[in-house]
C-alpha positions in Angstrom: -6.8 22.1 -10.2 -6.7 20.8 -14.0 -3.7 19.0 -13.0 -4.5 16.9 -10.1 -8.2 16.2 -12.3 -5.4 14.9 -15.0 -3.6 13.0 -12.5 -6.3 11.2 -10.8 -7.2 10.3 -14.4 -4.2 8.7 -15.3 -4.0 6.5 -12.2 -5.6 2.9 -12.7 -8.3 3.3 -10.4 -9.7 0.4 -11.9 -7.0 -1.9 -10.7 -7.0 0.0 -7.4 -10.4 -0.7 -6.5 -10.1 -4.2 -7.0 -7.0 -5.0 -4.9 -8.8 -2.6 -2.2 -11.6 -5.3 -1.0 -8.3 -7.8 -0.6 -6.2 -5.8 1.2 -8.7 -4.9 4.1 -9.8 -8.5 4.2 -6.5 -10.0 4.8 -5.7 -6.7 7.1 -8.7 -7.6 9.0 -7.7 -11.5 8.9 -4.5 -9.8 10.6 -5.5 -7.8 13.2 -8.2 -11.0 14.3 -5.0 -13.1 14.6 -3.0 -10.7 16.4 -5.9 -10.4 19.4 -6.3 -14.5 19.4 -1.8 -14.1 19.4 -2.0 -11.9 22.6 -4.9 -14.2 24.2 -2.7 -17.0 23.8 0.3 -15.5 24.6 -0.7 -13.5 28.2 -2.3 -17.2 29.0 1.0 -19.1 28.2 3.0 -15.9 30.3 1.6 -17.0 33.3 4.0 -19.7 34.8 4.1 -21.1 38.4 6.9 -22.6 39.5 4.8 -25.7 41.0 3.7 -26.6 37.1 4.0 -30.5 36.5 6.2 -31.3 33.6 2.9 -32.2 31.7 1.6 -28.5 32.2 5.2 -27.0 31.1 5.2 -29.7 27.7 1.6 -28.7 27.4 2.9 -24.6 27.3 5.7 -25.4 25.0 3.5 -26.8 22.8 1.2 -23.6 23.1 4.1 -21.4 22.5 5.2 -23.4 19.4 1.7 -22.6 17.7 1.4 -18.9 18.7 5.0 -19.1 16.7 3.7 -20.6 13.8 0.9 -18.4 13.6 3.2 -14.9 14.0 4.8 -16.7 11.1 1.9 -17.0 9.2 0.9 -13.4 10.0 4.2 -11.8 9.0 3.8 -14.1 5.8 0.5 -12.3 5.1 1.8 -8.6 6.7 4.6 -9.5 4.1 1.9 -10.0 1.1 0.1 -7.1 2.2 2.9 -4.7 1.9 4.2 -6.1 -1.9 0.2 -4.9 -3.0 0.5 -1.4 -1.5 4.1 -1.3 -2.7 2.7 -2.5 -6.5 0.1 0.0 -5.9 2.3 2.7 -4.8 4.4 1.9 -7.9 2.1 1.8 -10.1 1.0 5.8 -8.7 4.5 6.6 -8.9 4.7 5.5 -12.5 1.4 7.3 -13.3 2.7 11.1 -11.8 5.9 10.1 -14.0 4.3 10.3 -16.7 2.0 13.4 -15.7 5.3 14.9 -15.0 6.2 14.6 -18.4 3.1 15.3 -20.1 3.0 18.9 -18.4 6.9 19.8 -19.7 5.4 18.9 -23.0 2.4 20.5 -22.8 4.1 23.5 -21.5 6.7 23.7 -24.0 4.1 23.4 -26.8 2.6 26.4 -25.0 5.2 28.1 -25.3 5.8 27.6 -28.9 2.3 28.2 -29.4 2.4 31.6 -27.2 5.4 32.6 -29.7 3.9 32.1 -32.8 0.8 33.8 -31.8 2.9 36.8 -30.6 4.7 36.5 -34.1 0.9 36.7 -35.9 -0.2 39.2 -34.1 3.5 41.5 -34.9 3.0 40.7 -38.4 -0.6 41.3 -38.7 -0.4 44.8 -36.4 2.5 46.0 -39.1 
């Protein structure tokens, strides 16, 4: 238990919490361009084949937006997923060094555990 109290300690929760608002806004931004995506998209799938060459321009030209806006959301999907992976570095990092703070820590134990066995033979004899 001690050592999960340790590691939550070292992590930079400060930093976390403040990337946190930012990531669920633009997630949000995300998933409320994805829904107006698929609106456009099931709309554009409908073709007749009696459309005037004005109505099949006028879908091209639909099309060509809802590509530049998937663009723009990979963009952002693409942003999003640098700040968890910063994040998820910067956690790795932090149980790194956990990690070597406990050998340490149990090697000074150690020592400590053998010189107070030592005492405790020379003080018994």
């Amino acid at each position: 238990m001690a050592l999960w109290m340790s590691a939550l300690k070292v992590i930079p929760w400060v930093d976390v919490i403040e990337a946190a608002p930012g990531l669920v806004k633009g997630a949000r931004k995300m998933f409320a361009r994805t829904q107006a995506t698929e609106a456009v998209i099931d709309a554009a799938a409908a073709v007749d084949d009696s459309d005037s060459p004005t109505r099949l321009h006028e879908r091209i030209s639909q099309l060509e937006a809802s590509l530049v806006q998937m663009a723009e959301q990979q963009q952002a999907s693409a942003q999003i997923i640098e700040s968890l992976a910063e994040q998820n570095a910067t956690v790795v990092q932090a149980i790194d060094i956990l990690r070597v703070r406990t050998r340490l820590l149990l090697f000074a134990s150690g020592v400590l555990a053998i010189a107070l066995l030592g005492l405790a033979v020379w003080v018994l004899r």
